[in-house]
Every structure is written in structure tokens, then in C-alpha cells.
N, C-alpha and C positions, 0 to 999 in steps of 0.2 A: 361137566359144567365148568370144571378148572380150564380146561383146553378151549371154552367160551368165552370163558372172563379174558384172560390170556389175549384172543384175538380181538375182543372189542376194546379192551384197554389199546391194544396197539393200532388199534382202528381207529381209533381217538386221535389219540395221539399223532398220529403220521398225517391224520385228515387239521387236525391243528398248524401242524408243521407246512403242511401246502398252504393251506388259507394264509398265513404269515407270509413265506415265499411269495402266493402272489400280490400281497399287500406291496411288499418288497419293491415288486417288479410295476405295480402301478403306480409307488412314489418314487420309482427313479428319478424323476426331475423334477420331484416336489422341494422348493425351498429350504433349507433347514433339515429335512427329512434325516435321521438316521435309520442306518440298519439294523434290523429288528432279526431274531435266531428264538427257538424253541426252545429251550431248558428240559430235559427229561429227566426225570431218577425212576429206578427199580422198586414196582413194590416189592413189601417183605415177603419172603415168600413162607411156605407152612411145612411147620416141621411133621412130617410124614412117620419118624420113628429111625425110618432109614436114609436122612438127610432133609434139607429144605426144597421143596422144591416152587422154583419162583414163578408168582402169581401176575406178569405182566410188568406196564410201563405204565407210570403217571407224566402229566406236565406239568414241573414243579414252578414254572414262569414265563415270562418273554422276558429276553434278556434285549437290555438296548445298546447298540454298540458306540460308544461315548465317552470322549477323555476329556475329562472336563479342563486340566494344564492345556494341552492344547488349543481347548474353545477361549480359555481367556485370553492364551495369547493371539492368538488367531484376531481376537477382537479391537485386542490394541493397534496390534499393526493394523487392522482395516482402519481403525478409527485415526491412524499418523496417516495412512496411505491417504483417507478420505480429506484431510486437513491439506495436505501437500498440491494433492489435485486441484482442489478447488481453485487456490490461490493462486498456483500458476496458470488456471482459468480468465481469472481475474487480470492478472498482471499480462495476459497475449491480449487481451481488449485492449485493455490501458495502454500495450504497445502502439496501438495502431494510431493513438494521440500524437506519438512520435516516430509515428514512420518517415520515410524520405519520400523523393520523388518532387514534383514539379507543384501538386498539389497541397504539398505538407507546408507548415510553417515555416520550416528551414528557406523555402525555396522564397514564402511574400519575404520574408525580410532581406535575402538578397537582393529579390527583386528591387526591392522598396532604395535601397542604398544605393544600387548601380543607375536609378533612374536620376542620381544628381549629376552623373555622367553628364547627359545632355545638356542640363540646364550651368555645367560647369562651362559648355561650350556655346551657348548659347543664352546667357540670364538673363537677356530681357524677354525672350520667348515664351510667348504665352502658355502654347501648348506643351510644351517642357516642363513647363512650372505644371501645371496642370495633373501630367503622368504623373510626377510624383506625389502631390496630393493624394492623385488615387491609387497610387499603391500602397500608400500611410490607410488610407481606407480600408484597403484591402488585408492589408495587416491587422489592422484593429480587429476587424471583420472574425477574422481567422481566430486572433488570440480569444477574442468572446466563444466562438463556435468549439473550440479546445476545449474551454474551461466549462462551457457545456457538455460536452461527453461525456468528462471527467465528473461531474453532476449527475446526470442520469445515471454513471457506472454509478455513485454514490446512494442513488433513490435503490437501485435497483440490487445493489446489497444488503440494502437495510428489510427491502421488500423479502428477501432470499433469506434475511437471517429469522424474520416474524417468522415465514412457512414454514422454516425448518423447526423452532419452536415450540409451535401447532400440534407437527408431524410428532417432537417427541413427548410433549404432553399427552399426546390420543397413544402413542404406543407404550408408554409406562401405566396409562390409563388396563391397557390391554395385559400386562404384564399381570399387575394387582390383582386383576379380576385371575387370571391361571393361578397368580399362587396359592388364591381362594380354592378355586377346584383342586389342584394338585392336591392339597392337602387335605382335603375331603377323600381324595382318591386314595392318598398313600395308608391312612388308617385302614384298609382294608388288608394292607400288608403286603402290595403290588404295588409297579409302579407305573404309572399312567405316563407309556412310551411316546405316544402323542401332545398329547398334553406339553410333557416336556420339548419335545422338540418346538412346538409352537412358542412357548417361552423365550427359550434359547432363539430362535429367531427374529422375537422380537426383540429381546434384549442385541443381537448380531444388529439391526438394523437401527437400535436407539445410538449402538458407536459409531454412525457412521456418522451423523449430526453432532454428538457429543458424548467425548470418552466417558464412559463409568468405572467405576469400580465394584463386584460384587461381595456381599458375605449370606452364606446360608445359614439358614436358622433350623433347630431341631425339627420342626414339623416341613423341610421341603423348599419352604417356601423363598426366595428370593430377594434382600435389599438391596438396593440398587443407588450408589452415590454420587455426585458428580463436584468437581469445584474440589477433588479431598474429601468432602465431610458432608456436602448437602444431599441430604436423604431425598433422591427422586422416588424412589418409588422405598416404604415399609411398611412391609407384609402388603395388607390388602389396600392399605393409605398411599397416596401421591400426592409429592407436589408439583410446583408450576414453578415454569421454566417464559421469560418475555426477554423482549429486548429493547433499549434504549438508553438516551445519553447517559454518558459517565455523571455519577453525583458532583464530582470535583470540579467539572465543569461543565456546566452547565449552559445549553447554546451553542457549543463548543464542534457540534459534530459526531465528536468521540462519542462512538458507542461499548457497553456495557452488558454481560450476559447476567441479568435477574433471576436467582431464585427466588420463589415464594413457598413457607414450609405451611402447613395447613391452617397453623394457629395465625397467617396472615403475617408475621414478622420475612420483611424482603432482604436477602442479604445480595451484597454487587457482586457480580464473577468477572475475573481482568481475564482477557483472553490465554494469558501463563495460567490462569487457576484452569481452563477450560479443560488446558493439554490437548487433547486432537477432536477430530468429527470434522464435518465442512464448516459447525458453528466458530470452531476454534481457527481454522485458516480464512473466511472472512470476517472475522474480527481484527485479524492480523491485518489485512488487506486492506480494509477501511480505517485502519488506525494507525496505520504505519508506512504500508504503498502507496496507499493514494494519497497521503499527504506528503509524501517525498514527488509522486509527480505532479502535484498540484504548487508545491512549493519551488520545483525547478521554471514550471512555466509561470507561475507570477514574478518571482525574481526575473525572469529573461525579459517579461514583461515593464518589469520598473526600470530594469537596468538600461535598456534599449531607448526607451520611452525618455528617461531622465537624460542622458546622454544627446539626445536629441534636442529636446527642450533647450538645453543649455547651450549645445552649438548655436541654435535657432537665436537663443538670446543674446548673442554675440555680434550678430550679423545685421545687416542694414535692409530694411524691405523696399520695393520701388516706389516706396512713400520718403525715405528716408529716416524711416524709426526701426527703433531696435525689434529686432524681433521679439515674438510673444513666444508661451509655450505651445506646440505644436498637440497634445497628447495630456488627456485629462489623466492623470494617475492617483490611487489609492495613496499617498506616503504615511499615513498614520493610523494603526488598528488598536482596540482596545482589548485587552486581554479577559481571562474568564476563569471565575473563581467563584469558589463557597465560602468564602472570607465572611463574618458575619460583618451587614454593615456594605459589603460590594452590591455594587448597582452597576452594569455594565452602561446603562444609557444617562448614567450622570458623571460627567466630569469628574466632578470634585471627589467621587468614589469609587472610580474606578482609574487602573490603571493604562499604561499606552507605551506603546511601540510606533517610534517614526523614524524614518529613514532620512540620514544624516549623509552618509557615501556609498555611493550603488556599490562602489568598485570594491567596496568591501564585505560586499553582502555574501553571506552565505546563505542557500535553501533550507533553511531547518526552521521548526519550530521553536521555542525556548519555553521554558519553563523558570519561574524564580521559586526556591525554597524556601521557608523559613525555618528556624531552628530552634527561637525563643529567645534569639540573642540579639546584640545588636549587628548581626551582620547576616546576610541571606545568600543564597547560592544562587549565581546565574545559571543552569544546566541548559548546553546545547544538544537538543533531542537528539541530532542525525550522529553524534558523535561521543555524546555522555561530557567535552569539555565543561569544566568549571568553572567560573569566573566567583570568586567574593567581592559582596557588595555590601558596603557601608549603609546602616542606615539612621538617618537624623530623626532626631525624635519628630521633630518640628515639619522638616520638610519631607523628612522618607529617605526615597531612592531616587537619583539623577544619575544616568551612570551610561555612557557611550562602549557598546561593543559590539564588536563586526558591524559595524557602519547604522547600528539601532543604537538610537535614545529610548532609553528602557524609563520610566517616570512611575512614580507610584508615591501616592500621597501620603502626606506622616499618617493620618488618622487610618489608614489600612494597615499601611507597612506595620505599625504598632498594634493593632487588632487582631494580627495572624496570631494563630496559636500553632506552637510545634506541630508541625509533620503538613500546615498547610500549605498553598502551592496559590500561584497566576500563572495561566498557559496562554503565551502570546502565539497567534496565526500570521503575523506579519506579513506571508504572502496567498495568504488564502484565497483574497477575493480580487487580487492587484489585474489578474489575468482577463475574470471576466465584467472588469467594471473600467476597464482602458477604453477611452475613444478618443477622437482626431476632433481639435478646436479650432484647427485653418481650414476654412472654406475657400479662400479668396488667394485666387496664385499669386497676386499682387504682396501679400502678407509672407511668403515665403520670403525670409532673410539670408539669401545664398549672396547677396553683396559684402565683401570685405571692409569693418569697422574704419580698416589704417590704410593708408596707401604710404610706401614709398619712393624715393628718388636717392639715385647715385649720380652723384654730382659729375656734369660733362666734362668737368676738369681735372678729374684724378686723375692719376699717372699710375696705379696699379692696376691689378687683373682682378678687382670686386665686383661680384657678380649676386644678385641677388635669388635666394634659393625657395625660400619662405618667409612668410608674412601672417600673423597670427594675433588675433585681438585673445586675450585669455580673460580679461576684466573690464567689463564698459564702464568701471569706475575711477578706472587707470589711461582709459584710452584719451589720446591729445585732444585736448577742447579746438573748437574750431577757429584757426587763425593763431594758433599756441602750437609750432612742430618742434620736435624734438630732432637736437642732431649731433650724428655721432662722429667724431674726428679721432682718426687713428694717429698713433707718433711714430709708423715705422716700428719701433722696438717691440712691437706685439703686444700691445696694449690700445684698450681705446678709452675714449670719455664720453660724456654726452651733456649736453644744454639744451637749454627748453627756455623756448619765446615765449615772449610776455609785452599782448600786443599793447598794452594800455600804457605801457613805457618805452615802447620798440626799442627793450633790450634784450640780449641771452642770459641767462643766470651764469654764475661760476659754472665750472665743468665739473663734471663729478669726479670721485677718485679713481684713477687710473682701475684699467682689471684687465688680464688677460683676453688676448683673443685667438681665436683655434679657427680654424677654416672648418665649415662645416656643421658648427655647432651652434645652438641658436643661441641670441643674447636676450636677456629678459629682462626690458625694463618695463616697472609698473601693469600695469594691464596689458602689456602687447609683449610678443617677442617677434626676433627677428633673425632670420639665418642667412648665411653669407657665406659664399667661395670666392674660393684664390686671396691672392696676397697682397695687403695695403701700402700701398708708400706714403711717406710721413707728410699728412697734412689732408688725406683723403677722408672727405667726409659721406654720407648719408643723410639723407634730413625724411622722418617719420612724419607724418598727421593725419588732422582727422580726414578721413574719406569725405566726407561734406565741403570738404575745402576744392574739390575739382568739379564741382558743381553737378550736372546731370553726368558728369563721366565716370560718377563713383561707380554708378550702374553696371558698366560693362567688365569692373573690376569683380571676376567670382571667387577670393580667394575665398568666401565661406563656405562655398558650393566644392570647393578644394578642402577644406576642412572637414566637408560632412564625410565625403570618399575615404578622408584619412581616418576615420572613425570605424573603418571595416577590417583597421589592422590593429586598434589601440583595444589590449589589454583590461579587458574590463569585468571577467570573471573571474573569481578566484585565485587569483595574482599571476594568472600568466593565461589565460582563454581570451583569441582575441570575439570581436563582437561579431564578425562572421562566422566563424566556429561557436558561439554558446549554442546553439541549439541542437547542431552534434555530439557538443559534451552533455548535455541533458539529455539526448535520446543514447550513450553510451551508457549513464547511469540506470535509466528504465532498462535497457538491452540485456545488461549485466545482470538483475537483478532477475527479470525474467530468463535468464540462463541458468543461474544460482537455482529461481525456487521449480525450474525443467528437472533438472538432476537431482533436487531433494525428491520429487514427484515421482523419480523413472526408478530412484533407490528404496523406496516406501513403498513402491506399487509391488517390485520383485521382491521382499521380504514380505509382503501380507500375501501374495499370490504362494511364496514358498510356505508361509503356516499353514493358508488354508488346502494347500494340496495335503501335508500334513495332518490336518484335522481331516481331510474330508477321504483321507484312505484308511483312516478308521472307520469315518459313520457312511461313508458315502456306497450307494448300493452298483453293486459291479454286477452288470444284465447275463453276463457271460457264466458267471459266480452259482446267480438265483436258477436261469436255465436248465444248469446242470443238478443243484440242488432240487428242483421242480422233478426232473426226472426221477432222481434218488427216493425222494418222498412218494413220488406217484406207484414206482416199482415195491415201495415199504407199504404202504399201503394197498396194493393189489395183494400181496403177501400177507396183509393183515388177513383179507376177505378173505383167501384162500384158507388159513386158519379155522376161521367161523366156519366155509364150508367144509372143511373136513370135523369139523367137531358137529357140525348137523346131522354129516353122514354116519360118523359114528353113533349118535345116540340117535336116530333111527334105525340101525344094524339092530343096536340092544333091545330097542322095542319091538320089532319084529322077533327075536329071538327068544324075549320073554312073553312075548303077545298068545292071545288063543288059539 
């Protein structure tokens, strides 16, 4: 009976040990799955008088094969890898807002500029005037249709960051409820191999949305944190995980990841508390990329737009008036705050951002400080710059920087309490709310304010090079020219008629003259080549003074051309190039978060081949082990049957 027990204990046993192996081999490419092994111990065996002799094999467990150091780190880097991914997801869309080619923005706004070409060669030309109207259309067209994309890319992050949400609410859901069984399971004194892995998997797939942290507790079970400290999942309880605007500001855009802990108190998560998952790299993206390209195309948008307006204002239309603004633009946004007392849609309580000089705009958002004092911090988002700002009790803040009037009324600027903030968008909406106000090619101001004349009686070699209205309030009234007479020694003067007396005035003070260099008086300047002899004059005025011939003068249609090389970004980008230095910054950027992406991916690929050549089941491994067991087990049987045979021997031997 010893030699029976013997073979069926090891009959067991070995028939255990294959049912695992093929467990094994049918969760090879189950999720999560680790590998599972047999545990055996020896029973005791009975002491016989003349030694023990041993009574077989028990199975003392399943062993699960599991490190848990490596599962967590395994988990982090998925959860960096999954944050990195995303964003540079994000940020190859958002490229394509700035791509090149013929149909990109780059190309209407050249378009739009070279078409004053023609009309410089021809200004009374209806159809001249005409093209470039519509390429001013077609720009606009384009800037809207940008700042659309860049909209959608915005809906459809916020949409992506609800889902994912959703996704880890129902899987901490899932969590809570194993820790329950687990711990039901492990009072038995085993440990529920499955169970566990499903856990660990869900938790594996809650970091890919948003990093946790774990700690285990005496009975198994699993808490689960997020943010640092907010309890997503404890023990069998969860909380909730939404998303939407930042508190601080409000309207703002900016979104915010919400816990909710059960007793219903919401705490904000800033996308730094989130640390990684795809929640944490689109939080980044929408709060930080896409307002860096959202703020280069409205700046490019005002700056263009303004620059235009102003030549247009300069110029004479074939009515003979000054030209209008060409291009409806944003220049004043209202900033967004929890200031007690802020009303963004009332004046008188809320603060404002308006644009004073494109040329000195930067694309950044700004933020103002408070501190509790009387002075507040300008902070510029794209770069962390400083500025301190004065504030009146009375009046507040008036305060000019990077080309914004920053405004903010006593009764706020005095109401902030330490640590509160106003976050101005100044170019948020500039992109998609631009449109074209000349319909009428007649209204195209490409006529020259000034004309003038080098007198047929010099005896020098002056030659005139440009001609430039800079101020229609300086420009010579009609039948009032200005003129300039050289004295040879390099110097000139100038007088201005005064038809109501048909006199000149005295001549101004003497000043230098440089060949080549423009002279600037009043609202016009004037440039001039070669060499004066003493007594050679010029005489300026208004273009209305040559009657319908001002017409065929385009020097503003020559001014608009020269606007494709003047400097009007960031202190040295000229206006044909902004749009390639704003598609070099998105470029950049999406290069930068390519290689955070491709470095995040090869360290969480490196853990989890690390984790998963512990748990992971090798078919090759099980096959052989199948064998092993199948042969320990036919060897069991064979036991049993020779212990049958033997005590059937005995009973025939003792039998009648």
C-alpha cells in the first residue's frame, strides 16, 4: 500500500504539473499573463526501525514568476514612453499647419506681396488692382482656415483627454473590485496567480493614460495614487479622475486634470503633478504647443495685417484720399482670472492686452503676478522673462512691453491676493478673426502721398532714389512744397511755402548730407544720389498738386514691395521670411519631442523585455517541460502498476 500511495501522490503531482505547463502554453499571448511552475515538497517519510522510508510528493503551491521592482519600473517608463508618444502625435499634425509648398500660408503671403508688382507697373490698372485684392482674400482665407485646424486639433485633444479619463476610471474601477477577490483569495494561504496578473495589468494599462504610484497593504490588496497623493484606487474604493479648464483661468482654454476623492472634495492636477501616461503629454500639448503655434500664427497675422494697414494709410487711392485699413485685426484681448470681483465681459473689471508695435511683438502668452505688494510681475510664458510692474492704487497697472499695453484697473490690481495671476492670450484669436475691408480696387492706396522735383537748373549729379510719405500729418498741404537747397559744403536746408503769403519761411538749420541716405523731414523722407553743387535745390509736395498725374506716381505700390524685406519680426526676421521662422519653431519642436519619443520608447521596450523574461512564457521552455512531466507522469502510472501487480502476487499466494 506504501508503493501505492507513493505512485498516486506522484501521480498527482506530475498530472498538476502538465495541467500548469499547459495553462502556460495556452496563455502564451495572453496580456499581462505570467509564468506559472509547480512547487513540490517531499512527504515525511515513516520511520520503519531501520530508517525512514519516504512516502511520496505533495504540491506545496503554484509559484508565479514575478518581480515586482521590475513591474514598477517597467510601468513608469511605459507611462514617460506613452506621454512622449502622444505629444509628438500631436505636435506632426500641428506640423502640417506649417508646412511649405505652394499651398501653405508661406506661399498666400508671398503671393499676396509680389502681386503689387504689377500694380507698381501699372496703378491705374483695374485688373492689377483687382489680383491683389484677391490674394489679400486669399490670405485671409488661409489665416482663418490655420487657425481652424489648430481648433479642431484643440476639440479633439480635449475629446482624447475625456476618453482617456473614462478609460482609467472603469480600469481602477476593475482594479478595486481584484483587490476585493485577491484578498478573499489569499486568506486561504495561496496566491490567486491570475487574479494577480489581471490586476497588474490593469494597473500596466491605467500608466499608460496616467502615471501612478503603488503601495501594498497587509491583506494583498493594492492602493493606487496619482498627482503624488491622490488616492485613485483604496483598497476596494475609487476615485474619479475628468477634465477641464484650469480654475485660475477660467475661459482660458487651459485645461486641467481633476481628481474627485469619494467624499466629493475635487482637487486640480497641472499636467507636472500628472508626470507621464498620454493624459500627461496631451495636457502638455494643449497647454503649452498649441499655444506656442497658435501664438506664432496670430502674431504673423497682426504683424502682416498691421504693416499693411499702415502702408495702405499712407497712400493716395484713385479717388484721391488717404487710404483705409485694408484688414480687420484683433488688437485688444482681455485677459482671464479668478481675481474676486474679475468679470472678463466688463470693462471696468477686467483687464486688457493691446497692441501698441507689431515689430515688437513677441508670440508668447503673458501672465501678471501678484505678490501682495505694490508691485506685480510681468512673466513672459515662452521664456519665464520678468518684467516689475508698478501698481497705483487708483489707477492699477499701465505698463508698455514687447509692443503690449498691459491695463488693469486699481479696483482688481488692489483685490489680487498673493499668489493670484491674469493670463493675457493676446494672440489667440488674432489668426482666426482677420478679414479683408477693401472690396473696391479703386480704394487700393498704391499712389505716392509726395511727389517730387529736381530743379532743371542744377549743375550737380542729384538724382532722385526714393520718395516716402512716413506721416499723413506731416505730409505738404496742397500748394504749401517744401524745398531743399544744398550749399555745396555738404550740408542742406529746407523752406516750406506759405501759399496765403507767397512766401518761403527762413530755411532750416544747416544738417549733413550723405549720398544715399534718406533725409527725413516731417512726415516724408526723401533719398538722393550723387553730388550737390552749391545752390541746387529739390522742391517736395503734395501729390494732389499734379492733378490726375498723381495717379500714375506708384511710389506706395514701391513701398508695399519694400515691406517684403523690412524687419518686422523679432528684431531682425524680415516679413517674407516670418512664416519660415514660425514653421522653424514648430519644426524644432517637433524634432525635440521625435527624440524624447524614440528615447522613452527604447528604455520602456528595454524594462519591459526585462520584466517580461521573468514572467513571460517561453513555448520552447513549456514544450520541453510538457515532455518532462508527461514522461514523470507515465512513470507515476507505471508505479501504481507495478504495486497492483504486486499485491495481486500476495493475494494469490495467500489466497485458497
Amino acid at each position: 500500500m506504501s508503493l501505492m500511495n507513493v505512485g498516486i501522490s506522484s501521480l498527482t503531482a506530475n498530472q498538476q504539473a502538465l495541467t500548469t505547463t499547459g495553462h502556460n502554453i495556452a496563455n502564451a499571448n495572453t496580456a499581462g499573463y505570467s509564468r506559472q511552475t509547480v512547487s513540490t515538497t517531499a512527504l515525511v517519510g515513516q520511520n520503519t526501525g531501520s530508517g525512514y522510508v519516504g512516502k511520496g510528493v505533495q504540491v506545496s503551491t503554484v509559484t508565479r514568476h514575478y518581480n515586482e521592482l521590475l513591474g514598477r519600473q517597467s510601468n513608469a517608463a511605459s507611462a514617460a514612453s506613452a506621454a512622449d508618444a502622444i505629444r509628438y502625435q500631436s505636435l506632426m499634425q500641428m506640423q502640417d499647419v506649417y508646412s511649405g509648398g505652394d499651398a501653405s500660408l508661406g506661399a498666400a503671403i508671398n503671393s499676396m506681396m509680389n502681386a503689387f508688382a504689377d500694380v507698381e507697373a501699372a496703378p491705374t490698372d483695374g485688373t492689377a488692382r483687382n489680383v491683389v485684392l484677391t490674394r489679400m482674400s486669399e490670405l485671409t482665407a488661409r489665416f482663418r482656415s490655420a487657425s481652424a485646424s489648430l481648433q479642431e486639433q484643440e476639440y479633439a485633444t480635449k475629446q482624447q483627454l475625456t476618453n482617456n479619463a473614462a478609460q482609467v476610471n472603469s480600469l481602477a474601477s476593475q482594479v478595486a473590485t481584484l483587490n476585493s477577490q485577491i484578498a478573499r483569495a489569499l486568506a486561504t494561504g495561496h496566491q490567486p496567480n491570475d487574479l494577480l496578473d489581471a490586476r497588474d495589468q490593469a494597473i500596466r494599462e491605467i500608466n499608460q493614460y496616467v502615471q501612478t504610484s503603488q503601495v501594498e497593504a497587509d491583506d494583498g490588496s493594492i492602493s493606487l495614487f496619482v498627482g503624488g497623493s491622490q488616492p485613485l484606487v483604496l483598497g476596494s474604493s475609487t476615485g474619479q479622475l475628468s477634465v477641464a479648464e484650469t480654475a485660475e483661468y477660467p475661459g482660458s482654454g487651459k485645461l486641467s486634470l481633476y481628481f474627485s476623492q469619494p467624499n466629493g472634495v475635487r482637487v486640480e492636477l497641472t499636467a507636472n503633478m500628472v508626470g507621464g501616461g498620454e493624459m500627461a503629454g496631451l495636457l502638455k500639448f494643449n497647454n503649452d504647443d498649441l499655444v506656442t503655434g497658435r501664438n506664432l500664427l496670430g502674431r504673423l497675422a497682426l504683424s502682416i495685417g498691421t504693416e499693411l494697414n499702415q502702408q495702405n494709410g499712407l497712400g493716395l487711392t484713385l479717388s484721391g484720399n488717404y487710404g483705409g485699413d485694408l484688414f480687420l485685426l484683433t488688437t485688444q484681448t482681455r485677459g482671464w482670472s479668478n481675481i474676486t470681483g474679475y468679470d472678463v465681459g466688463n470693462p471696468a473689471a477686467s483687464a486688457t492686452a493691446t497692441v501698441t508695435d507689431t515689430r515688437s511683438l513677441v508670440a508668447s502668452d503673458y501672465k501678471i503676478l501678484f505678490d501682495g505688494s505694490n508691485t506685480a510681475q510681468l512673466i513672459r510664458q515662452s521664456d519665464g522673462m520678468i518684467t516689475p510692474l508698478p501698481i497705483d492704487p487708483v489707477n492699477g497697472i499701465d505698463a508698455e512691453v514687447d509692443g503690449l499695453q498691459f491695463t488693469v484697473p486699481g479696483n482688481i490690481a488692489t483685490s489680487a491676493t498673493k499668489g493670484q495671476s491674469i493670463l493675457f492670450q493676446p494672440f489667440n484669436t488674432a489668426a482666426d478673426e482677420i478679414q479683408p475691408l477693401v472690396h473696391n480696387p479703386n480704394d487700393l492706396a498704391v499712389a505716392s502721398a509726395v511727389s517730387a522735383n529736381i530743379d532743371g537748373s542744377n549743375t550737380g549729379t542729384l538724382q532722385l532714389s526714393s520718395l516716402r510719405a512716413t506721416d499723413v500729418a506731416g505730409v505738404p498741404a496742397q500748394g504749401a512744397p517744401v524745398r531743399i537747397t544744398f550749399d555745396g559744403a555738404g550740408n542742406y536746408s529746407y523752406q516750406t511755402y506759405d501759399p496765403l503769403t507767397s512766401n518761403w519761411s527762413a530755411a532750416s538749420a544747416a544738417a549733413p548730407y550723405s549720398s544715399g541716405q534718406a533725409i527725413q523731414i516731417n512726415g516724408w523722407n526723401i533719398t538722393l544720389t550723387g553730388t550737390p553743387a552749391a545752390g541746387d535745390t529739390v522742391s517736395v509736395s503734395n501729390a494732389l498738386d499734379l492733378g490726375d498725374g498723381y495717379k500714375l506716381n506708384a511710389g506706395n505700390a514701391s513701398a508695399f514691395l519694400d515691406l517684403r524685406d523690412a524687419e518686422i519680426f523679432d528684431g531682425g526676421t524680415t516679413l517674407s521670411d516670418g512664416f519660415s521662422s514660425a514653421m522653424a519653431v514648430i519644426g524644432t519642436r517637433t524634432q525635440s519631442a521625435k527624440y524624447a519619443a524614440e528615447l522613452s520608447e527604447t528604455v520602456a521596450n528595454s524594462l519591459n523585455a526585462d520584466r517580461t523574461a521573468v514572467s513571460g512564457v517561453n513555448l520552447d521552455e513549456e514544450a520541453a517541460r510538457l515532455l518532462q512531466y508527461q514522461q514523470a507522469y507515465q512513470a507515476s502510472a507505471k508505479i501504481i502498476q507495478t504495486a497492483q501487480s504486486l499485491f495481486d502476487s500476495l493475494l494469490n499466494a495467500v489466497g485458497p
